[in-house]
C-alpha positions in Angstrom: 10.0 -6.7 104.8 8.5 -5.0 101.8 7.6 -6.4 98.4 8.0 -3.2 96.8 10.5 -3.8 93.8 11.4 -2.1 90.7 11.6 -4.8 87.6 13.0 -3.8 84.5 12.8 -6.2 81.1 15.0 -5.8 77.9 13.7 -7.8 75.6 15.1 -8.2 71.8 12.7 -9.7 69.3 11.7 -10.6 65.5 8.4 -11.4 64.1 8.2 -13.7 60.9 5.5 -14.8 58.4 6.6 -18.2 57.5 3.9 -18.8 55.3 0.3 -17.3 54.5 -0.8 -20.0 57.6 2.3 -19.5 59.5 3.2 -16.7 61.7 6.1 -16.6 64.9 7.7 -14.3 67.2 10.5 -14.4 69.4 11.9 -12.1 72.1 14.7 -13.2 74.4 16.3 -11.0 76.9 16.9 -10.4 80.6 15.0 -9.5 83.6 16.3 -7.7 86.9 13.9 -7.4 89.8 15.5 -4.9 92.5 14.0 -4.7 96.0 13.3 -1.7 98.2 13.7 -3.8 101.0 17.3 -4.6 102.1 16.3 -7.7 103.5 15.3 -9.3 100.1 17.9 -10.4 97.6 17.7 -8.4 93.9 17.4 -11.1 91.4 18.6 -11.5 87.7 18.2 -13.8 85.0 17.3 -14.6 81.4 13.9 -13.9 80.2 11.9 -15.1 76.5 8.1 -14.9 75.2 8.0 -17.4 71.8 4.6 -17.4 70.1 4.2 -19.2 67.2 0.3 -19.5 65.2 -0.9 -21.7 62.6 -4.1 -20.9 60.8 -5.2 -24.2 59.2 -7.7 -22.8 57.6 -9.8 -19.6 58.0 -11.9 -20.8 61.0 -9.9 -23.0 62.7 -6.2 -21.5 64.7 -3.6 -23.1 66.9 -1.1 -20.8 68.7 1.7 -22.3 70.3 3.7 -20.5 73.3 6.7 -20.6 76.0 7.5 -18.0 78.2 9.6 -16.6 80.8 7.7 -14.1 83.6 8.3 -13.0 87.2 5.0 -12.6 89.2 4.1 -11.2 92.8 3.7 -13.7 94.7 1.2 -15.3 96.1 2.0 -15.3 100.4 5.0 -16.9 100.3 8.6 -15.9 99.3 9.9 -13.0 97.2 8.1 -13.2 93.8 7.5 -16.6 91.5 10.0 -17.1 88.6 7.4 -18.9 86.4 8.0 -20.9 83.1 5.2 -21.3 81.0 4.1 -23.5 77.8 0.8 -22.8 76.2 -1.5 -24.1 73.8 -4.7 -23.0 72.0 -7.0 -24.0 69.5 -9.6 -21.9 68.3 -12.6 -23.3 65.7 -15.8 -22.1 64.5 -18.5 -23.9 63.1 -21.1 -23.9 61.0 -24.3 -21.8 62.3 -21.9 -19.6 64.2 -20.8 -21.6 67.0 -17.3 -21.3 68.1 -15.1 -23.6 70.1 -12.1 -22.8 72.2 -9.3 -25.2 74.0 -6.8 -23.8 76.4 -3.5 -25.6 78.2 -1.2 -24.2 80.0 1.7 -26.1 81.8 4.0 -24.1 84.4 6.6 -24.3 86.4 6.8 -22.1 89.4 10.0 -21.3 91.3 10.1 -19.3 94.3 12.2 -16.9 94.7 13.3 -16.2 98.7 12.3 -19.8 99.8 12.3 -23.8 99.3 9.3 -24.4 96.8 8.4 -25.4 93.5 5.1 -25.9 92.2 3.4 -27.3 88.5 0.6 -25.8 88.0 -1.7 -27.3 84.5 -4.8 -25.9 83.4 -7.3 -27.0 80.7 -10.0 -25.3 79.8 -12.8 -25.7 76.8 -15.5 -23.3 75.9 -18.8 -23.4 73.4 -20.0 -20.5 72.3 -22.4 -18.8 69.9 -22.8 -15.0 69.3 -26.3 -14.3 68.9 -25.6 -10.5 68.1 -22.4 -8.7 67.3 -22.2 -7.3 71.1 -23.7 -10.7 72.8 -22.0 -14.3 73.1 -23.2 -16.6 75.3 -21.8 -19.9 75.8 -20.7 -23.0 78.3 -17.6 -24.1 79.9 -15.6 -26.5 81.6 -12.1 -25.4 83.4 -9.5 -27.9 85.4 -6.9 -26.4 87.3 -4.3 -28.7 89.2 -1.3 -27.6 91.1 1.5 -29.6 93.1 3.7 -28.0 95.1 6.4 -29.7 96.9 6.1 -26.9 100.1 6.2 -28.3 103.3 5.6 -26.6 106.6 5.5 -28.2 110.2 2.7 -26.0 110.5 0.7 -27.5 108.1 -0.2 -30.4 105.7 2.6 -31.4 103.4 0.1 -31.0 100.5 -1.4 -28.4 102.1 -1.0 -25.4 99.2 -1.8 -28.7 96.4 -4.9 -29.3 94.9 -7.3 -29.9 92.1 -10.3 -28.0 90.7 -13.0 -28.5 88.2 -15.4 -25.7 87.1 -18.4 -25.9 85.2 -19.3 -22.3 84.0 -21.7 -20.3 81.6 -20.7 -17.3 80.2 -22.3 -13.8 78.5 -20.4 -11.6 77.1 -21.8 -7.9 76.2 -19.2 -5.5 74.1 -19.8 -2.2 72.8 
């Protein structure tokens, strides 16, 4: 059957400046997903996106997040009911260089059949901008994700797995 689906959001929010350093916002809501297709079940539920950021000082920032999404998915099921926390820090250094670390822990639900996966990913960049159109810079990016899927068909671990990256970047803006 079809994917196609109309999703609507209502989310109700506030944004608040704690201090100079400290800044937050928080939305919480619903979220109802309706199918075109007869054969899928419409799905409801409670939806949120918190953000919080902390600017220690002028070059170095942390922001702080949790969230509530629906995605397509990926193959299997309806679509992924996915709860996310997030982390990043942010730092430049002296001569220009800049630093960047990214986490992000999930937890996927699927919607429409029996699997749940955790997906983490960690990622740090290096990078310097040599003009104010060009960065260039180095990378490193793990992803893991265990899902507890099984299939007669195939492996029990067959859709878990692991990844490391190694990457260089250039960046051109206008």
């Amino acid at each position: 059957p079809s994917l196609d689906a109309d999703e609507v959001r209502f989310l109700v929010g506030a944004s608040w400046e704690a201090t100079a350093r400290t800044r937050g916002t928080v939305k919480l809501g619903a979220f109802e997903r309706d199918f075109d297709a007869g054969e899928r079940e419409s799905s409801d539920g409670y939806s949120w996106d918190i953000q919080v950021n902390y600017r220690r000082k002028s070059y170095s920032v942390f922001d702080f997040g949790t969230r509530q999404v629906s995605r397509e998915t990926n193959g299997l099921g309806d679509f992924i009911n996915s709860h996310e926390l997030s982390f990043n820090w942010w730092h430049q250094y002296t001569r220009g260089y800049r630093s960047n670390v990214n986490m992000l822990l999930a937890e996927d639900d699927y919607s429409g059949i029996d699997r749940d996966d955790i997906r983490l990913a960690l990622e740090f960049t290096l990078g310097k901008p040599l003009r104010r159109w060009l960065d260039l810079g180095v990378g490193w990016r793990y992803e893991d994700r265990d899902s507890d899927y099984t299939d007669p068909v195939f492996r029990n671990d067959a859709l878990s797995y692991s990844r490391n990256s190694l990457f260089a970047f250039l960046k051109v803006s206008l």
